[in-house]
N, C-alpha and C positions, 0 to 999 in steps of 0.2 A: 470777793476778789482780792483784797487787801491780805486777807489772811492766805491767800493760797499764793501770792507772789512772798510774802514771806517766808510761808515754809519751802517754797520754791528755793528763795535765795538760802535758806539755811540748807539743805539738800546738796546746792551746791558749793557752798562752804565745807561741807564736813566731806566730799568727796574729794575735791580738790586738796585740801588740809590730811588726806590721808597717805598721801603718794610722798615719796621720798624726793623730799626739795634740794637734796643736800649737794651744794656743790663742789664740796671737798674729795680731793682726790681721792681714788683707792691705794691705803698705805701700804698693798702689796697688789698692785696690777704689773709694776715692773718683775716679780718673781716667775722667772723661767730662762730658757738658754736663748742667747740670743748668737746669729751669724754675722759675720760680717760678708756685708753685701756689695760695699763698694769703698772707696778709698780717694778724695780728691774728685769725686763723680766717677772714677772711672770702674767698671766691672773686673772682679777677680782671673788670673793674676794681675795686680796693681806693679808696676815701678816705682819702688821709693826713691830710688837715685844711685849713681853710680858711686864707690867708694873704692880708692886705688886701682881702677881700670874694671872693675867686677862689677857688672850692672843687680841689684840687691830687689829682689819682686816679694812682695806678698801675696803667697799662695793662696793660704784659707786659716780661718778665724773663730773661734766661740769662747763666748762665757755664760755660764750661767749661775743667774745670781739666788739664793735661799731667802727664805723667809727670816732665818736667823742670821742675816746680816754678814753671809759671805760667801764670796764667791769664787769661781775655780773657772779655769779653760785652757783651750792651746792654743798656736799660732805657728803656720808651718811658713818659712822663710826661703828663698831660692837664690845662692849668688850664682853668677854666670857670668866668666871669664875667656871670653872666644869658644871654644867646644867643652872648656871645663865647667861642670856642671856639680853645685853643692846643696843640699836640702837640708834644713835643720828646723826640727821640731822641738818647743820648748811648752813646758807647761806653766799653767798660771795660777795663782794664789791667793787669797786676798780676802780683805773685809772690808765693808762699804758702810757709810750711814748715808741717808736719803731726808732731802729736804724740800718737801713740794717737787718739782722738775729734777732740781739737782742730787746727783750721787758726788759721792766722792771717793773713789776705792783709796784703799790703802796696801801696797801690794807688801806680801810675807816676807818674799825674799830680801828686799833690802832697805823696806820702810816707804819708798816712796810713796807716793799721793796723783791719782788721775781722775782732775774733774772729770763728769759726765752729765750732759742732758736727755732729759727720757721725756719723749714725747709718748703719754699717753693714750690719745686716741690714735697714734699712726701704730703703733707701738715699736719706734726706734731707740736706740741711743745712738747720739754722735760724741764725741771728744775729740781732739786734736792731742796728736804727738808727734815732734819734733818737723813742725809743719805741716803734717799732712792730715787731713780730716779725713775721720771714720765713723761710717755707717754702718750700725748694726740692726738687722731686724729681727723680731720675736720668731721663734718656732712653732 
């Protein structure tokens, strides 16, 4: 009996001991495009706020980020001025290093830097700019 609960207990050492314990992140589970889905809580188009009489909305949103460390998207904007209405579409740039949760892009055009958190198992990013928090989810 002795010897059969032993090899028992070895049996399931060596089963257990064989599965992937690992609890470190996947260093590319953030690679892909991601949406922006909401803006402050609110659903797309978002209002960012009014600027010289023209109320300024966020249309719609993506990036998506590469394995080699950069990333590209656009972002279409909407000002509205009593019946005047303006759309502008801008494209985006950039290279990122990632550290556990955090990104950090660094965009092309003029150098800046935009922290990012990336919740792996929801698979979002949030950041804030210029007050307002942004939600992106994976595709």
């Amino acid at each position: 009996m002795k010897k059969f609960l032993l090899s028992f207990f070895a049996l399931v050492l060596v089963i257990t001991g064989c599965g992937d314990s690992s609890t470190e992140p996947d260093p590319n589970a953030h690679v892909g495009t991601y949406t922006v889905v909401s803006i402050n809580g609110s659903n797309l188009p978002a209002v960012l706020g009014v600027e010289d009489g023209m109320t300024i909305s966020f249309v719609s949103g993506s990036m998506t980020f590469t394995a080699n460390n950069t990333v590209a998207g656009a972002i279409k904007v909407r000002g509205t001025l009593g019946t005047t209405v303006i759309e502008e579409e801008e494209s985006l740039a950039g290279t990122y290093a990632r550290n556990g949760n955090s990104i950090l892009v660094t965009w092309s055009d003029d150098g800046s830097t935009q922290p990012m958190t990336f919740d792996e198992n929801k698979e979002e990013l949030t950041f804030t700019s210029e007050g307002n928090v942004f939600l992106l989810r994976k595709q």
